[in-house]
BADRENRO-117744 format. One record per residue (C-alpha): y, x, z; chain. Coordinates in nm, 3 decimals. Layout:
// BADRENRO-117744
<site c2="Y" c1="X" c3="Z" chain="A"/>
...
//
This chain:
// BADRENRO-117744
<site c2="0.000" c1="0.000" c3="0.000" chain="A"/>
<site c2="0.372" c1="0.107" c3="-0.125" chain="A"/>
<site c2="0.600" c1="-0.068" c3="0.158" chain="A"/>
<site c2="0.974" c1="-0.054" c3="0.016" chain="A"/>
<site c2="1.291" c1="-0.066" c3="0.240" chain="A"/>
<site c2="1.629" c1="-0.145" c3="0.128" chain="A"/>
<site c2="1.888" c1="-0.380" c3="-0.051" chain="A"/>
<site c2="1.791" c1="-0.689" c3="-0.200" chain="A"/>
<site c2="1.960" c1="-0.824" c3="-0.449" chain="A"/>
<site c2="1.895" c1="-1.131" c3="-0.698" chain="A"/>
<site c2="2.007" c1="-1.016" c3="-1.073" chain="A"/>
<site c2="2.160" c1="-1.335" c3="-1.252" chain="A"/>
<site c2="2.182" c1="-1.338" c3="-1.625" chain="A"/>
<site c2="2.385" c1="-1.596" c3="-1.824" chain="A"/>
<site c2="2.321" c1="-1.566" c3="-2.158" chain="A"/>
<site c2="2.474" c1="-1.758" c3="-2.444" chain="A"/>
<site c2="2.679" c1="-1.662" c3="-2.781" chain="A"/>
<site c2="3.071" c1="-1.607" c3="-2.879" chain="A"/>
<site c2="3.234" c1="-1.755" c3="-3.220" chain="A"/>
<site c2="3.565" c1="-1.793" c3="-3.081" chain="A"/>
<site c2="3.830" c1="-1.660" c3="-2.872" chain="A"/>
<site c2="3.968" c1="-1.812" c3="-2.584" chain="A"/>
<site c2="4.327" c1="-1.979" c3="-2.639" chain="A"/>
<site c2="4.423" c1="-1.890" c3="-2.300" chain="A"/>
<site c2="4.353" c1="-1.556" c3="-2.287" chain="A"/>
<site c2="4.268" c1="-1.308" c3="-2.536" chain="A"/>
<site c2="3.869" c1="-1.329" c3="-2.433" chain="A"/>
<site c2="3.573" c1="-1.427" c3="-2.560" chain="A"/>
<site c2="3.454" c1="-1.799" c3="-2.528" chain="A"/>
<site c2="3.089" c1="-1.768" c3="-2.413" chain="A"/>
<site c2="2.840" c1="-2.112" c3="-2.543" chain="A"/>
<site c2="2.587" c1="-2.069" c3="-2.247" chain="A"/>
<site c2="2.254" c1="-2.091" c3="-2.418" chain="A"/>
<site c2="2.074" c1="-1.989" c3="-2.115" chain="A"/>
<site c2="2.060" c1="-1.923" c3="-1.722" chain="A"/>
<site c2="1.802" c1="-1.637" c3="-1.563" chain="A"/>
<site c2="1.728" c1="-1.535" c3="-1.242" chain="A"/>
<site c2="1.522" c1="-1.209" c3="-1.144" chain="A"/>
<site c2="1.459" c1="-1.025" c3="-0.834" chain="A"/>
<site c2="1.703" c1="-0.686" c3="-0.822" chain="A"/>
<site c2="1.766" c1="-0.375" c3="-0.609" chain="A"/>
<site c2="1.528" c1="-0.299" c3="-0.377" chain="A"/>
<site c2="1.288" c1="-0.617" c3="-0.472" chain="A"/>
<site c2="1.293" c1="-0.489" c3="-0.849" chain="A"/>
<site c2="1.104" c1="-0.185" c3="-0.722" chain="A"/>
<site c2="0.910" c1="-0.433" c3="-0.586" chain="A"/>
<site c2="0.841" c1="-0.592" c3="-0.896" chain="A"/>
<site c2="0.774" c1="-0.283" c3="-1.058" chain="A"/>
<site c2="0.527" c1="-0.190" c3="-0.805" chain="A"/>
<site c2="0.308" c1="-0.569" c3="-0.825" chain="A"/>
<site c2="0.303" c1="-0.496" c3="-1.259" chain="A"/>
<site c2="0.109" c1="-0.181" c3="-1.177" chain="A"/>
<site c2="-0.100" c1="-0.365" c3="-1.001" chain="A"/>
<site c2="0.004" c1="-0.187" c3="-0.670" chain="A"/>
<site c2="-0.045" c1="-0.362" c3="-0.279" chain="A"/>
<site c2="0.299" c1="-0.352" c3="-0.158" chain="A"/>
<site c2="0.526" c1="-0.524" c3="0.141" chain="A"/>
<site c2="0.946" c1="-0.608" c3="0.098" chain="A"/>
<site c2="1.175" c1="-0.474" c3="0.437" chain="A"/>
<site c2="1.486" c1="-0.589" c3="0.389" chain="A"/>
<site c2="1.742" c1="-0.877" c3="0.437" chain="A"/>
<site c2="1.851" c1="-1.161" c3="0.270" chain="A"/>
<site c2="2.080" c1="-1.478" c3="0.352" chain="A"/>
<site c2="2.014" c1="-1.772" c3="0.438" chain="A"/>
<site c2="2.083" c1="-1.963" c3="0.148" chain="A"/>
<site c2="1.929" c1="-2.096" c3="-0.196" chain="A"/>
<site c2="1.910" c1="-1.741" c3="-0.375" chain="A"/>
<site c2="1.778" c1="-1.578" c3="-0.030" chain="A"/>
<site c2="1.495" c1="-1.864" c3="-0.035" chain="A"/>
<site c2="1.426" c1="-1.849" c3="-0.403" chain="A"/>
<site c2="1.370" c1="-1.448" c3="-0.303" chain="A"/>
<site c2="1.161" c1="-1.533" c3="-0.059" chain="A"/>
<site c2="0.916" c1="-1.791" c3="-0.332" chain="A"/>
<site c2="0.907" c1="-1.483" c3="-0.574" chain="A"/>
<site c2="0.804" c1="-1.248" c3="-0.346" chain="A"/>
<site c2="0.535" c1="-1.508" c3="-0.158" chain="A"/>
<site c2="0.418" c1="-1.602" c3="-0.586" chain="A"/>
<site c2="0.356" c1="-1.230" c3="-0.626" chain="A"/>
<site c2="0.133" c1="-1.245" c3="-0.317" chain="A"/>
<site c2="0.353" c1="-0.955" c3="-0.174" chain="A"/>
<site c2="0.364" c1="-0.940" c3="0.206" chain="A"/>
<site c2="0.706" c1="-1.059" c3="0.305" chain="A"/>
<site c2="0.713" c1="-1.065" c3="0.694" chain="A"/>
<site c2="0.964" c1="-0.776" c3="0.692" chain="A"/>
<site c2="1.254" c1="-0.965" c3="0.525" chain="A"/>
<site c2="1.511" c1="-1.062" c3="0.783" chain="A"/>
<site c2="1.687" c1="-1.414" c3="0.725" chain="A"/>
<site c2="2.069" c1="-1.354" c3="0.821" chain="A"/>
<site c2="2.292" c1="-1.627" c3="0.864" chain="A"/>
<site c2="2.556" c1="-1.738" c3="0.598" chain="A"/>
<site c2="2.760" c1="-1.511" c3="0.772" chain="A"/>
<site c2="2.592" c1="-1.250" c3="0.507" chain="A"/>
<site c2="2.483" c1="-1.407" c3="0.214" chain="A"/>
<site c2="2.202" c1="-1.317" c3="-0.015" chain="A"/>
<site c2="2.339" c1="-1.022" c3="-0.279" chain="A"/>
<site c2="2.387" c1="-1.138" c3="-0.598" chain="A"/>
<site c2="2.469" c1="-0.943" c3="-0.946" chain="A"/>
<site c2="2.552" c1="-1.218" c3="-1.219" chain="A"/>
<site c2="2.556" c1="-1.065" c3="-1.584" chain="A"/>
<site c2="2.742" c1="-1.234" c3="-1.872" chain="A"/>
<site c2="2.541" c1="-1.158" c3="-2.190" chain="A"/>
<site c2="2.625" c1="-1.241" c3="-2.540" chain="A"/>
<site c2="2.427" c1="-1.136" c3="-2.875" chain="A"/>
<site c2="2.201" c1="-0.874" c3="-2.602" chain="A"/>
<site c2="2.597" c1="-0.729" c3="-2.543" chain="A"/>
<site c2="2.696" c1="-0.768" c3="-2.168" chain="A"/>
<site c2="3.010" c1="-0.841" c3="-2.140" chain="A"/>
<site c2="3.133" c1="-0.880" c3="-1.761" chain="A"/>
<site c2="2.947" c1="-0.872" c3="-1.440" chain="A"/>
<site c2="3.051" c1="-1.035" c3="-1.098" chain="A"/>
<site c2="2.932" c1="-0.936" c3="-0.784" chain="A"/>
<site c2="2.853" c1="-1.136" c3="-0.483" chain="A"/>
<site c2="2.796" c1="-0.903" c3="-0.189" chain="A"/>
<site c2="2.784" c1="-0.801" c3="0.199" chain="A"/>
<site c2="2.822" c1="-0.463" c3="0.201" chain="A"/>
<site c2="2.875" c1="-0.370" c3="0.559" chain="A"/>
<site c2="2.629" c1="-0.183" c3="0.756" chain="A"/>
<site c2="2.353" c1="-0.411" c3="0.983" chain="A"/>
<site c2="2.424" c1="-0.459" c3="1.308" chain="A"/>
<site c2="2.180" c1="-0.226" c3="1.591" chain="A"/>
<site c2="1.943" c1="-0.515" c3="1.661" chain="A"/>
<site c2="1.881" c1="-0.630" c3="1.280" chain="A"/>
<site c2="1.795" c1="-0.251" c3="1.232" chain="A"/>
<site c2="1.580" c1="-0.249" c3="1.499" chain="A"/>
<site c2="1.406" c1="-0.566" c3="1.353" chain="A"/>
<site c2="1.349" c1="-0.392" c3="1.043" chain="A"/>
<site c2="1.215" c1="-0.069" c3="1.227" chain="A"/>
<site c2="0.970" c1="-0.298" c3="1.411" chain="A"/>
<site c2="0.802" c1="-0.424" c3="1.089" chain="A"/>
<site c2="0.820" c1="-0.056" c3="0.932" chain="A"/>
<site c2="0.587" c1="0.059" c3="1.240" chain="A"/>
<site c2="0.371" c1="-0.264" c3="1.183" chain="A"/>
<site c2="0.317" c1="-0.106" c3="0.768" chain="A"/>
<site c2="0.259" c1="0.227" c3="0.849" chain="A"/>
<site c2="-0.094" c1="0.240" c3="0.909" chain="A"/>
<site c2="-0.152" c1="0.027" c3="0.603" chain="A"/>
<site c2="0.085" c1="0.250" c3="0.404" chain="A"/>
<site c2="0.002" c1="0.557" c3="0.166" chain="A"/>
<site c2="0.352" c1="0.608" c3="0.100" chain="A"/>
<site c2="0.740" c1="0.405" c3="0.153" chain="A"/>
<site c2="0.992" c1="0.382" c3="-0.113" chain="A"/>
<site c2="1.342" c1="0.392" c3="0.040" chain="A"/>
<site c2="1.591" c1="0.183" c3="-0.251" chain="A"/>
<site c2="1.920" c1="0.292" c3="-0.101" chain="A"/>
<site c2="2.167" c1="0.046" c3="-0.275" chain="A"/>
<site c2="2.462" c1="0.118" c3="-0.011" chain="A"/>
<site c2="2.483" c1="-0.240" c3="0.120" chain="A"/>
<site c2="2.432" c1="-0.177" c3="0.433" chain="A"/>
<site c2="2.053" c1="-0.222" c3="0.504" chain="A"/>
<site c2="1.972" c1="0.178" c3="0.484" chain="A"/>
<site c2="2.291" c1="0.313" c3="0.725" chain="A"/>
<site c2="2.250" c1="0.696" c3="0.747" chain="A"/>
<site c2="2.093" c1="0.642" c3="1.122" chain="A"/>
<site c2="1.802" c1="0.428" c3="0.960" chain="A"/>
<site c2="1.749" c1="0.676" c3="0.712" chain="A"/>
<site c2="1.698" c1="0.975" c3="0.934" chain="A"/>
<site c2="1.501" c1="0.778" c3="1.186" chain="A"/>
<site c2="1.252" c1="0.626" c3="0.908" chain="A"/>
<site c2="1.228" c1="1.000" c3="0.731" chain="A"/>
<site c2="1.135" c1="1.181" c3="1.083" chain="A"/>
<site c2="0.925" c1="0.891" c3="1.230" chain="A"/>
<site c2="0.716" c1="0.839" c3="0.924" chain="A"/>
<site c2="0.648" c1="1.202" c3="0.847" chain="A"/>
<site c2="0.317" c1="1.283" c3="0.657" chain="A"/>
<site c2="0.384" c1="0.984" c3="0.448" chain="A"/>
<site c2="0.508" c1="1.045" c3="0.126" chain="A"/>
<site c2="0.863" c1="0.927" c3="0.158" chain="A"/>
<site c2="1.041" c1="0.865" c3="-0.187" chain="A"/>
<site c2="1.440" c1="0.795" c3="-0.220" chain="A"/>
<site c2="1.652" c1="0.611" c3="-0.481" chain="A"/>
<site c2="1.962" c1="0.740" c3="-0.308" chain="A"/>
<site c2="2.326" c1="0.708" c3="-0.297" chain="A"/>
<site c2="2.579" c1="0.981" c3="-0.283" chain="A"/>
<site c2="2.743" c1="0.876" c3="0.073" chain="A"/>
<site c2="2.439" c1="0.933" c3="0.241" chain="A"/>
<site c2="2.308" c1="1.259" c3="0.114" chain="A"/>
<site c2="2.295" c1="1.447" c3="0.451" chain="A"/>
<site c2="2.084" c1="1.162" c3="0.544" chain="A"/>
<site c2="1.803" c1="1.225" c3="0.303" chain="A"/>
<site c2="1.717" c1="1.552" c3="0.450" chain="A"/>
<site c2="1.329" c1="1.588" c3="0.517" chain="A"/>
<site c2="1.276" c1="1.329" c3="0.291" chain="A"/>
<site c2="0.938" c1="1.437" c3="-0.009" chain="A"/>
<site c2="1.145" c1="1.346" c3="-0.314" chain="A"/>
<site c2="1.469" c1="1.166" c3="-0.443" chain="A"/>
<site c2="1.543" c1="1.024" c3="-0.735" chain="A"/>
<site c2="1.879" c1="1.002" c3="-0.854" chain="A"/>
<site c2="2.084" c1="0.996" c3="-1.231" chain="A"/>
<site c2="2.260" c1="1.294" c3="-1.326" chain="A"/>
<site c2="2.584" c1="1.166" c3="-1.164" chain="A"/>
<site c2="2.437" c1="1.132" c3="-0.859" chain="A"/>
<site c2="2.249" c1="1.438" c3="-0.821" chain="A"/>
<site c2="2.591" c1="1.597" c3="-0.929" chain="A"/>
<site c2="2.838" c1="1.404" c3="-0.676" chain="A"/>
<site c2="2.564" c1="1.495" c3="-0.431" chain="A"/>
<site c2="2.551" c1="1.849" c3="-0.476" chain="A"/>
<site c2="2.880" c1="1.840" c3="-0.509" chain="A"/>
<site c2="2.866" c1="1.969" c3="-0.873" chain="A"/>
<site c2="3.050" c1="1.859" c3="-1.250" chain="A"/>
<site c2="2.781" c1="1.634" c3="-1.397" chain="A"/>
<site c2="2.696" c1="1.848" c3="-1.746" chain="A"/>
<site c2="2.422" c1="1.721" c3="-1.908" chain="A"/>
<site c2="2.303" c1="2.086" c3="-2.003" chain="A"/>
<site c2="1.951" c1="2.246" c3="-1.895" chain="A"/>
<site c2="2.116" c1="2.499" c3="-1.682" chain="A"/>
<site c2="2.375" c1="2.275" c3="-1.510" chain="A"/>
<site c2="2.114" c1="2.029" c3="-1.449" chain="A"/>
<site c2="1.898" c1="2.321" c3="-1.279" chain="A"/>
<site c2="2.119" c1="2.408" c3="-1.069" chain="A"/>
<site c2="2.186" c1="2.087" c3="-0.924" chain="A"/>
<site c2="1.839" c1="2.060" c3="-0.875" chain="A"/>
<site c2="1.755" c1="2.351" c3="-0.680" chain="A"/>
<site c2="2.135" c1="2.295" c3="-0.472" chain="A"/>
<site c2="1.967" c1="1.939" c3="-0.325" chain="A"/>
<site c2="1.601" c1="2.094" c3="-0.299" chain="A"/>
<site c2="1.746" c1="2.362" c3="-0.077" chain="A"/>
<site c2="1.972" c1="2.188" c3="0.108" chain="A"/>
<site c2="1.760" c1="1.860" c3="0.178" chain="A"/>
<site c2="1.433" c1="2.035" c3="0.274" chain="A"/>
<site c2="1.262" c1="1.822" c3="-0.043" chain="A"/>
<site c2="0.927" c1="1.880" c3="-0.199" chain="A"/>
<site c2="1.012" c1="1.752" c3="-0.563" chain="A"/>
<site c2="1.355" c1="1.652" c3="-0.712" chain="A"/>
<site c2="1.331" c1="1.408" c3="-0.984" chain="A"/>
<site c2="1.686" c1="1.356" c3="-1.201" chain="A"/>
<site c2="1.699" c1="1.127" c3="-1.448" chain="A"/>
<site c2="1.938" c1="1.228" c3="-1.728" chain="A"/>
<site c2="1.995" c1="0.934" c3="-1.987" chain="A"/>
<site c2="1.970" c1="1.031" c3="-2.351" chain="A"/>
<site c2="1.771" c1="1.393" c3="-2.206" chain="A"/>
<site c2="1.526" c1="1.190" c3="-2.016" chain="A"/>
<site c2="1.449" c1="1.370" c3="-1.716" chain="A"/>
<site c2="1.409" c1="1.682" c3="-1.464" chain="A"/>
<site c2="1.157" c1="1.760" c3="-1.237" chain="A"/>
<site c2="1.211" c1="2.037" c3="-1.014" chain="A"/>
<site c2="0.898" c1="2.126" c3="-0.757" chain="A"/>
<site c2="1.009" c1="2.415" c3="-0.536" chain="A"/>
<site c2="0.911" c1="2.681" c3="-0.773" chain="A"/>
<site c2="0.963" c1="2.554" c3="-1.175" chain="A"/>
<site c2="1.259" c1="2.286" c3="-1.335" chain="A"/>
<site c2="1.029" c1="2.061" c3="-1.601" chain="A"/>
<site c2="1.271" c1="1.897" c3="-1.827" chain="A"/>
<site c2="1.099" c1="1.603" c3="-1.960" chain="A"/>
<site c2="1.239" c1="1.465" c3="-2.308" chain="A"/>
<site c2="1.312" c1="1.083" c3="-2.349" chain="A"/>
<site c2="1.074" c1="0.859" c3="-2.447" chain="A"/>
<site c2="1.312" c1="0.561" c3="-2.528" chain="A"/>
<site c2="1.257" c1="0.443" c3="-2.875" chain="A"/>
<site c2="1.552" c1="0.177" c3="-2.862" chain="A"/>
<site c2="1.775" c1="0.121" c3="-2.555" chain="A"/>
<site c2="1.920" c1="-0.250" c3="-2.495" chain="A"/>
<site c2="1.998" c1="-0.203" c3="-2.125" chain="A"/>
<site c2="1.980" c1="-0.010" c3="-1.875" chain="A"/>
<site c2="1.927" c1="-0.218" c3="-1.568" chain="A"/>
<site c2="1.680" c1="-0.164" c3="-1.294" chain="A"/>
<site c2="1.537" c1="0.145" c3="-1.552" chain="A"/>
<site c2="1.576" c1="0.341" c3="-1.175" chain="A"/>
<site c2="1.392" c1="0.123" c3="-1.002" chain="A"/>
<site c2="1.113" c1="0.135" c3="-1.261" chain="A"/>
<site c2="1.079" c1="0.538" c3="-1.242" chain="A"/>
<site c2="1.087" c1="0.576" c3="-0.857" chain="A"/>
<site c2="0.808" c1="0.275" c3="-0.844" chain="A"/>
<site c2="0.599" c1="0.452" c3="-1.123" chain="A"/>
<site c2="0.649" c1="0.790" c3="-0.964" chain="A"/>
<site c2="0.554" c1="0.696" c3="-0.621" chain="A"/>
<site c2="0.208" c1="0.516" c3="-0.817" chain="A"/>
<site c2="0.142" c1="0.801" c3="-0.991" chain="A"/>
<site c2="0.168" c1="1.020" c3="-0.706" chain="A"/>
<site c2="-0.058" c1="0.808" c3="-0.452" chain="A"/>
<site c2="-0.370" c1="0.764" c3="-0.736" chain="A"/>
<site c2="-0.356" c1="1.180" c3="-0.682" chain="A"/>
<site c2="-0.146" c1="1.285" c3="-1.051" chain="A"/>
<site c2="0.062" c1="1.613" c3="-1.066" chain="A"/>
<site c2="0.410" c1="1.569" c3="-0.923" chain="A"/>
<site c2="0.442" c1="1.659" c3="-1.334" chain="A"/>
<site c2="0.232" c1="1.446" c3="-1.455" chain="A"/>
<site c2="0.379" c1="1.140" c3="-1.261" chain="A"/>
<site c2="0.751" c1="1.242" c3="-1.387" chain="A"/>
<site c2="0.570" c1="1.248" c3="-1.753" chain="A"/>
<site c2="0.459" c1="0.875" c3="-1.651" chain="A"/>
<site c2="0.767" c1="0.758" c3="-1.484" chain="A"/>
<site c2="0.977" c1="0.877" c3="-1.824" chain="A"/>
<site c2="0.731" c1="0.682" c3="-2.069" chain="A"/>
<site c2="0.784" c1="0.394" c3="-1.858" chain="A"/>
<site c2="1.183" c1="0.436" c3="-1.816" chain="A"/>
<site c2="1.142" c1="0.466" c3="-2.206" chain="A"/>
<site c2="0.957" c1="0.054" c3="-2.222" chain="A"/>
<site c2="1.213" c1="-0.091" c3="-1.976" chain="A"/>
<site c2="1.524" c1="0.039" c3="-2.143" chain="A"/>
<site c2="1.380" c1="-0.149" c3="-2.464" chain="A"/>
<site c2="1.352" c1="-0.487" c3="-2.286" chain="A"/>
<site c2="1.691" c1="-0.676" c3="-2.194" chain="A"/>
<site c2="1.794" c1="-0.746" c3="-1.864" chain="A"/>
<site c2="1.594" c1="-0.627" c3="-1.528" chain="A"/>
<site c2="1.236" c1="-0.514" c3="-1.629" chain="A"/>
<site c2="0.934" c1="-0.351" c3="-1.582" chain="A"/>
<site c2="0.644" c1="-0.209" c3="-1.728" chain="A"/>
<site c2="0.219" c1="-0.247" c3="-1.733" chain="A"/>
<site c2="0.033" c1="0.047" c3="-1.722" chain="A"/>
<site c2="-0.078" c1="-0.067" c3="-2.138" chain="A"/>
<site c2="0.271" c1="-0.045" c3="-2.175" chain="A"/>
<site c2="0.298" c1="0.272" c3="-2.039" chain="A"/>
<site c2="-0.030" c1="0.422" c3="-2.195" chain="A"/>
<site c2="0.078" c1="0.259" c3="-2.560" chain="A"/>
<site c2="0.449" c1="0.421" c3="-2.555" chain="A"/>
//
């Protein structure tokens, strides 16, 4: 089992067409064709994780509200154990990203949020049902969205209490420090950069460097960057693997890092090379990039890309 902890979020996608131009503003005039709801941040690991077929449990918080219950039915009709998601009052409502999507073009997105950090006995909650998955667990996936569920105490408390599992990060730059100890983190080019405190050049060398700065300085086994259009870099304590793209076509990006740290963290538990699950994770970045709007991607997928 792959527990995940962090920020959950429900993706909303309005899709429709434009032939005109508003006459009361120079915008486009959207004819909704179309109204789509998906589960995002942290639960889109999650998603990731029950497509490759993988036993895994949500820890996180949502509100309680329609979108926080319609999380809730997703997660129970994917026969994922759910006991760890908190129900918060309306005082902080579910998370929700709504996407305005015309011709596969987006062309706004709102956000709906509570970004503040959890209060000390909602953390503790959440650190109650960790202990409750660790014996069950081979490995966590920490999905550090920076709303609030994964404060920088949380982080170092899960990474030293739940050493000798394989603890993987999707991280955000303001808690870098708090990362430290953790097995392997998994962040874009910018990120990696802004955390290292680097200029984000998409060159071999540059990229190298960055690597090796957050290896040393976080105490990590393997750093995995994902570069875009270069695909990816694996760096393992002793070698930098740069990993071309496998994207054929690319219609969105969404959720394409929740897809690589959820394929990674598979790979790695089934016993592949830390190389050979980067290899995996980038064929599978390469099928969700190709799909539009939040997605994932089968092993066949993987194995036919």
């Amino acid at each position: 089992m792959i527990p995940v902890i962090g920020d959950i979020i429900v993706d909303e996608f309005i899709w429709g067409d434009v032939t005109r131009i508003s006459p009361e503003a120079p915008v486009p005039v959207v004819s909704v064709n179309q109204v789509d709801r998906r589960l995002g941040g942290s639960a889109n690991v999650i998603r990731n994780l029950h497509t490759l077929l993988t036993p895994t449990a949500m820890i996180g918080v949502i509100g309680d509200d329609e979108p926080g219950q319609w999380v809730k039915t997703q997660l129970n009709g994917m026969g994922v154990d759910a006991r760890g998601v908190l129900i918060k009052s309306n005082s902080r409502p579910t998370a929700i990203k709504t996407r305005i999507i015309a011709r596969h073009q987006q062309l706004v997105r709102y956000d709906r949020e509570w970004v503040q950090k959890l209060g000390e006995e909602s953390h503790q909650w959440l650190w109650q049902q960790v202990q409750t998955l660790s014996s069950h667990a081979n490995a966590f996936i920490l999905s550090d969205y920076g709303k609030g569920v994964l404060s920088a105490e949380m982080l170092r408390q899960l990474i030293t209490s739940l050493r000798g599992k394989l603890i993987a990060i999707d991280p955000k730059p303001e808690h870098t420090e708090a990362y430290k100890g953790a097995n392997v983190i998994t962040p874009n080019l910018h990120e990696a950069a802004d955390m290292a405190g680097m200029k984000a050049i998409n060159d071999d060398h540059n990229v190298e460097q960055i690597a090796k700065t957050l290896h040393d300085r976080l105490q990590l086994t393997y750093t995995l960057i994902t570069r875009s259009e270069r695909g990816m870099t694996l760096y393992d304590g002793l070698q930098c693997h740069h990993i071309p793209t496998a994207a054929r076509d690319v219609f969105d990006v969404t959720g394409a890092g929740d897809t690589v740290i959820a394929v990674f963290t598979a790979c790695l538990c089934r016993g592949d090379t830390p190389l050979q699950a980067a290899q995996t994770a980038n064929r599978a970045a390469g099928v969700v990039v190709g799909k539009v709007g939040t997605a994932t991607a089968s092993w066949q997928e993987i194995e036919a890309h």
